[in-house]
C-alpha positions as CSV (number, residue, x, y, z in Angstrom):
1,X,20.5,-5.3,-15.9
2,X,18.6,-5.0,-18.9
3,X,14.5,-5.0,-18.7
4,X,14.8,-3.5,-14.8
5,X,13.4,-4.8,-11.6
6,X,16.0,-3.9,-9.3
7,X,17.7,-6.7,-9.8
8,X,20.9,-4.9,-8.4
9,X,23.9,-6.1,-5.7
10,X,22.4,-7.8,-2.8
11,X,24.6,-8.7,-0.1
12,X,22.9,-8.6,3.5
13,X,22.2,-12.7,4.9
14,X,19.8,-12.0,7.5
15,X,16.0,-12.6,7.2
16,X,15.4,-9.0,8.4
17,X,17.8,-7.5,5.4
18,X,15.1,-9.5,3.1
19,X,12.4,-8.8,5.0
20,X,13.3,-4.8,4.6
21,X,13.8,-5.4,0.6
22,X,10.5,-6.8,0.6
23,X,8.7,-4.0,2.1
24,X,10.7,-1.5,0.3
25,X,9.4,-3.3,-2.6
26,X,6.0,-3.7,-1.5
27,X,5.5,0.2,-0.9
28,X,6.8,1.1,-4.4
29,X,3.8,-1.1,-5.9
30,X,1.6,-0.2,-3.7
31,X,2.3,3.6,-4.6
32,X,2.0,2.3,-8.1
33,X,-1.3,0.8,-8.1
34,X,-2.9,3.6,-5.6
35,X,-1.3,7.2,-5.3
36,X,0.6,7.1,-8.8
37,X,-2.4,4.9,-10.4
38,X,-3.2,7.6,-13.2
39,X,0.7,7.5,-14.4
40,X,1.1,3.5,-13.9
41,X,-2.0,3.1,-16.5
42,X,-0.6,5.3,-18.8
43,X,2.8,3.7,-19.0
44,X,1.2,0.4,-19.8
45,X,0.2,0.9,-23.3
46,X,-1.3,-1.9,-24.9
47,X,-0.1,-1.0,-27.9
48,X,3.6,-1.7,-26.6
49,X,5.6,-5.2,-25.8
50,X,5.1,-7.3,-23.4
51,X,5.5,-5.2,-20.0
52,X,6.0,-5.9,-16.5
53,X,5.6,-3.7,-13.0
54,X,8.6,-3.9,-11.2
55,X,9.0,-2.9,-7.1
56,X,12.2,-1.5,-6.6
57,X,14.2,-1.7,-3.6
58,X,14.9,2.1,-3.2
59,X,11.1,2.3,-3.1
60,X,10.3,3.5,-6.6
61,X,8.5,1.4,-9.0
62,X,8.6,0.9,-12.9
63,X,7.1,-0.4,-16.3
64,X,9.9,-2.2,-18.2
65,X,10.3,-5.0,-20.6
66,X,11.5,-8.5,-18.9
67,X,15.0,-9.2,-18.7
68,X,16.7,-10.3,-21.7
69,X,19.1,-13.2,-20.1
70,X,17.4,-17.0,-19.5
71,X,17.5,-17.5,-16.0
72,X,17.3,-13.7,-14.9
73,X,19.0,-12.7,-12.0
74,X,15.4,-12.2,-10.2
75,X,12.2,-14.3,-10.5
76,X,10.5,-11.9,-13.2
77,X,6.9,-10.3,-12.4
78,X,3.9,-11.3,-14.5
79,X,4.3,-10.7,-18.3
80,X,1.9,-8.6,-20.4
81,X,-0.3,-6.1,-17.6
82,X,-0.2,-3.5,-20.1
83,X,-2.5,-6.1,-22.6
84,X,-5.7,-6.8,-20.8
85,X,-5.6,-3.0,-19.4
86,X,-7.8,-1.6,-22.0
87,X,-10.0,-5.2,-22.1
88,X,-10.9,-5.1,-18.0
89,X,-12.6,-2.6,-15.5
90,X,-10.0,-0.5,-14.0
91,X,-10.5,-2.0,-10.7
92,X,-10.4,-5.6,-12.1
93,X,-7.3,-4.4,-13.5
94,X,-5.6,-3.0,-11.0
95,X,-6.7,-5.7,-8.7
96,X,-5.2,-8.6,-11.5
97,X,-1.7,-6.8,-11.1
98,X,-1.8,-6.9,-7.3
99,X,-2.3,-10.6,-7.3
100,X,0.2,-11.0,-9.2
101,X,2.7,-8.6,-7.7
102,X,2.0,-10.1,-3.9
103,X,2.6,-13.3,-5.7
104,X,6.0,-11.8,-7.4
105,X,7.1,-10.0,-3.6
106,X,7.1,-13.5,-2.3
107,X,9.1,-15.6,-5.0
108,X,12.0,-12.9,-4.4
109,X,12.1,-12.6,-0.7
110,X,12.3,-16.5,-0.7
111,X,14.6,-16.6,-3.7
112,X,16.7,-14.8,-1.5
113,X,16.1,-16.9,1.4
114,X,17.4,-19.9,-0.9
115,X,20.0,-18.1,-2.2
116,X,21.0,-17.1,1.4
117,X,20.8,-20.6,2.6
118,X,17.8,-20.0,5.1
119,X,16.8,-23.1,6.9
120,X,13.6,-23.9,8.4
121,X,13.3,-21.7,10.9
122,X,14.7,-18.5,9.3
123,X,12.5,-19.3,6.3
124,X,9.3,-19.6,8.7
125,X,10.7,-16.4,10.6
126,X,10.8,-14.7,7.5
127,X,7.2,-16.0,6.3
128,X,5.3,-15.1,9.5
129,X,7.0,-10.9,9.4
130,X,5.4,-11.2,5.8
131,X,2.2,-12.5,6.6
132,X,1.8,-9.7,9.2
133,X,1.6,-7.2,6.6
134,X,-1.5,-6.7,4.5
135,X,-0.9,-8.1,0.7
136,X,-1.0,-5.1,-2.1
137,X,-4.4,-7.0,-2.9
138,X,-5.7,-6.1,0.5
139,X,-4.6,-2.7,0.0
140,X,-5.9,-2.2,-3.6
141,X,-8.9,-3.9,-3.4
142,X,-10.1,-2.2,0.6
143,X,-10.3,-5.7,2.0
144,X,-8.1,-4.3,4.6
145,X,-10.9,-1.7,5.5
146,X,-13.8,-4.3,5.3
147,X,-11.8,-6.6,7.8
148,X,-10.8,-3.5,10.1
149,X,-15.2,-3.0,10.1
150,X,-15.5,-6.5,11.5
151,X,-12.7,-6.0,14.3
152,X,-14.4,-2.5,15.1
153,X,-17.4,-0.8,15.2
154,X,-16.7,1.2,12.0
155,X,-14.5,4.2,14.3
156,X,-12.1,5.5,11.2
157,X,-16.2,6.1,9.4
158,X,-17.3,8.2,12.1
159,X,-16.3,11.3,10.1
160,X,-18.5,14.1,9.2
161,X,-18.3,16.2,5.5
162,X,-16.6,19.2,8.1
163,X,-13.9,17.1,9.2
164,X,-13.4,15.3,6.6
165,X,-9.9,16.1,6.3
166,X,-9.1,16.5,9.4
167,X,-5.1,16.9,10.1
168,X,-6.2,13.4,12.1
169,X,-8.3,11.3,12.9
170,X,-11.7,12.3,14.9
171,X,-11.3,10.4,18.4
172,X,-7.8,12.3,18.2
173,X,-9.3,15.3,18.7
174,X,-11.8,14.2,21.2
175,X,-9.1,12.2,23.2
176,X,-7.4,15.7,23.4
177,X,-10.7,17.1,25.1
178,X,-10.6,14.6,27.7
179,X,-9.0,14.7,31.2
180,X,-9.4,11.1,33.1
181,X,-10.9,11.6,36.1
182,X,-9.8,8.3,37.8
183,X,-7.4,5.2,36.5
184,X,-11.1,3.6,34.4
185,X,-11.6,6.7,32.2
186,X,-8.0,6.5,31.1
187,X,-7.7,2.7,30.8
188,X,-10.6,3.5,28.5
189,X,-9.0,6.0,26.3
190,X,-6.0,3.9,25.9
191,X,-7.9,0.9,24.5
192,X,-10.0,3.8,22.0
193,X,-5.8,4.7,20.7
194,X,-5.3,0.9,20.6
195,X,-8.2,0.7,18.6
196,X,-7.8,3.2,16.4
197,X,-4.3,2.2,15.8
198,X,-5.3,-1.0,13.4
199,X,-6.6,1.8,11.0
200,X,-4.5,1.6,7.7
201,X,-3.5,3.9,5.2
202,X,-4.8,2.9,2.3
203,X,-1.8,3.9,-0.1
204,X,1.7,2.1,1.9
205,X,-1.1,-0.3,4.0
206,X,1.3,0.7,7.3
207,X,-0.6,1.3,10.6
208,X,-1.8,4.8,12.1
209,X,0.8,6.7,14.0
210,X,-0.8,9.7,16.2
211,X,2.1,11.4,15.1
212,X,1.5,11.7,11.8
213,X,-1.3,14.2,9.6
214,X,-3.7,11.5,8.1
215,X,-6.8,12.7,5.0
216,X,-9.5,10.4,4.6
217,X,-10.9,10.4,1.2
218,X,-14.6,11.2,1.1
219,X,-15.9,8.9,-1.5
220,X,-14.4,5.8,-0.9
221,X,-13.5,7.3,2.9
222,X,-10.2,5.1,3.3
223,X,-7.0,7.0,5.4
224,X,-4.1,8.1,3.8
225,X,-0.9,9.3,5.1
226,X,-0.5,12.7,4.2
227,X,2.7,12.2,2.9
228,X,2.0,9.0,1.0
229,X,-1.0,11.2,-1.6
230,X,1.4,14.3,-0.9
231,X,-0.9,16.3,0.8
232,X,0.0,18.4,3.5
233,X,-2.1,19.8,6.1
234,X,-2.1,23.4,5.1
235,X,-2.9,22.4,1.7
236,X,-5.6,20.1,3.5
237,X,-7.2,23.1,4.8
238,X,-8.7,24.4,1.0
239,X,-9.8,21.4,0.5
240,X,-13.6,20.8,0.3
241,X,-14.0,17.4,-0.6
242,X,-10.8,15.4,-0.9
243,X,-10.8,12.4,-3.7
244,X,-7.8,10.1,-3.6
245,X,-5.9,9.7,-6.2
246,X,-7.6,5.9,-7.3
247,X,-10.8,7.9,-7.1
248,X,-9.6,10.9,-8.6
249,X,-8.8,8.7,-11.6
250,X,-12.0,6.8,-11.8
251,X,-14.0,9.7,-12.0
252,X,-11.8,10.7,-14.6
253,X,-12.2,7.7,-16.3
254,X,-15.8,8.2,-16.1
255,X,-15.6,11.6,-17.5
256,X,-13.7,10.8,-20.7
């Protein structure tokens, strides 16, 4: 298919076969607009045609042109990102292209849905397993974090410049200190891992796993999967002060 966007064979009929294509989608422009921000800028040169980001549902993104053929075989993403890049603060850039992509995510999942012949109650099944899931907006912009501060009282900020990138996060290591003494202290503990498991990574937006090596950032201090800003815990441990890579690029920004 000319112009990209994964447009490519889709034969599953179940809302969980669209449901998975849309999250395989989401994290691939997710990735784009966080961990790979500095490369996703740079392929959207002003100075070429109009260009669109396209989530791919092998979970890799791309910048292409639209498709050629009128109707395509997919709703097509917004047209022309790459033009108001240079014209727009970073941020209000990147957080234009996630509106538009969590607006793109949804016309294909229920494209399919029509295409598939979903009736009411498969096409409300597969709207609520959506709407469970931060949008990319959420993700890009932090609102995610600021509505986990309100739930909580701030536990994923109570990190100090020494732990900072921790292999996890803090109360992990202090729930490993503790023994319950009777069935209260451990009722307690559970609802501290309950807690602490509606922290989000701020790259694929997927909940806290305690098996897992998370990094928190310490300038804009959102979690990361370690795997999701490739960084692995023994590379973690020469690390002094870890930017992500949205920060990483702003400061570039600001350097240049």
């Amino acid at each position: 298919m000319d112009g990209g966007g994964g447009g490519e064979q889709f034969d599953s009929r179940t809302v969980e076969d669209v449901f998975g294509d849309f999250k395989r989608r989401r994290t691939a422009l997710i990735k784009a607009l966080t961990v790979d921000v500095e490369e996703f800028y740079q392929q959207c040169d002003p100075e070429k045609e109009n260009l669109c980001l396209y989530g791919l549902p092998n979970e890799q993104w791309e910048v292409n042109l639209p498709a050629e053929e009128v109707p395509p075989e997919l709703p097509e993403p917004a047209l022309g990102i790459n033009f108001a890049r240079d014209g727009m603060e970073d941020k209000d850039w990147l957080s234009l292209v996630a509106v538009h992509s969590d607006s793109w995510l949804l016309s294909v999942a229920f494209y399919f849905g029509a295409r598939f012949g979903f009736d009411k109650a498969s096409r409300k099944k597969l709207f609520n397993m959506i709407n469970e899931l931060p949008t990319i907006y959420e993700v890009v912009t932090g609102a995610v974090k600021k509505q986990q501060k309100e739930k909580s009282s701030g536990h994923s900020g109570k990190k100090s410049k020494s732990n900072s990138k921790a292999r996890e996060p803090d109360y992990q290591e202090k729930l490993a200190k503790l023994q319950p003494k009777d069935e209260e202290e451990g009722l307690d503990e559970q609802e501290d891992e309950d807690e602490h498991g509606e922290t989000l990574c701020g790259a694929c937006g997927e909940n806290y796993a305690a098996d897992e090596f998370w990094i928190c950032c310490d300038i804009c201090e959102k979690w990361f999967h370690g795997k999701c800003v490739k960084i692995t815990p023994a590379k973690a441990e020469h690390i002094k002060q870890y930017k992500c890579p949205s920060c990483s690029h702003k400061r570039a920004r600001v350097d240049t």
